[in-house]
N, C-alpha and C positions, 0 to 999 in steps of 0.2 A: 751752646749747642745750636747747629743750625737746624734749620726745616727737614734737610735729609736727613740729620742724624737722628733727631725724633719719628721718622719714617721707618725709619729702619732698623730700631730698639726693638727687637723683639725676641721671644725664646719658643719653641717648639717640644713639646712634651709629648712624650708616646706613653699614656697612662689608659686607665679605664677613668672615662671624665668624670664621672659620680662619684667616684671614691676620691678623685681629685678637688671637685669642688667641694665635696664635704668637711675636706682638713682644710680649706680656705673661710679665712673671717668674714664675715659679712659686709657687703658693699666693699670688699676690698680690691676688687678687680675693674679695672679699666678697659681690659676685652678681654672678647674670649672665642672662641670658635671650634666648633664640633660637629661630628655627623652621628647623627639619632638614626639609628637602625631600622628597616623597616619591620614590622610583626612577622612579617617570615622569616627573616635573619634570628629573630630570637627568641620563636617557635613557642611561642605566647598564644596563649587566649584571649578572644576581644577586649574581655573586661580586665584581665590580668595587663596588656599594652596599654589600654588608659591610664590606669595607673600608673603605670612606667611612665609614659607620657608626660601625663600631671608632674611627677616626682621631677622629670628632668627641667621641665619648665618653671618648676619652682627653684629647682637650686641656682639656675642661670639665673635667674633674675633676684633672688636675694642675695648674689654672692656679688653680680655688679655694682660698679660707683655709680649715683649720679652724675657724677663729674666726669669730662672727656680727659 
């Protein structure tokens, strides 16, 4: 495999990310990329959005490898 072809290994999923990264094993991902909604988009509560928040920054980051 050369350098582009490892560049350009990638797939594109149009899911809801949390329920995605939910059915994914832990440290199993090697990237990942998404857009977190602002609190008015999803007509949340201050303290109801931290949480959301929290939840999402937590599954990113137990679902990624330490490894590139």
């Amino acid at each position: 495999m050369t350098e582009m072809d490892i560049h350009n290994n990638y797939e594109i999923i149009c899911a809801d990310s949390l329920k995605w990264l939910e059915e994914k094993e832990d440290y199993s991902l090697g990237s990942f990329l998404t857009g977190i909604p602002d609190m008015n988009e999803v007509q949340m509560k201050l303290d109801d959005y931290i949480t959301f928040l929290r939840k999402c920054g937590t599954l990113i980051f137990k679902k990624m490898s330490n490894y590139p």
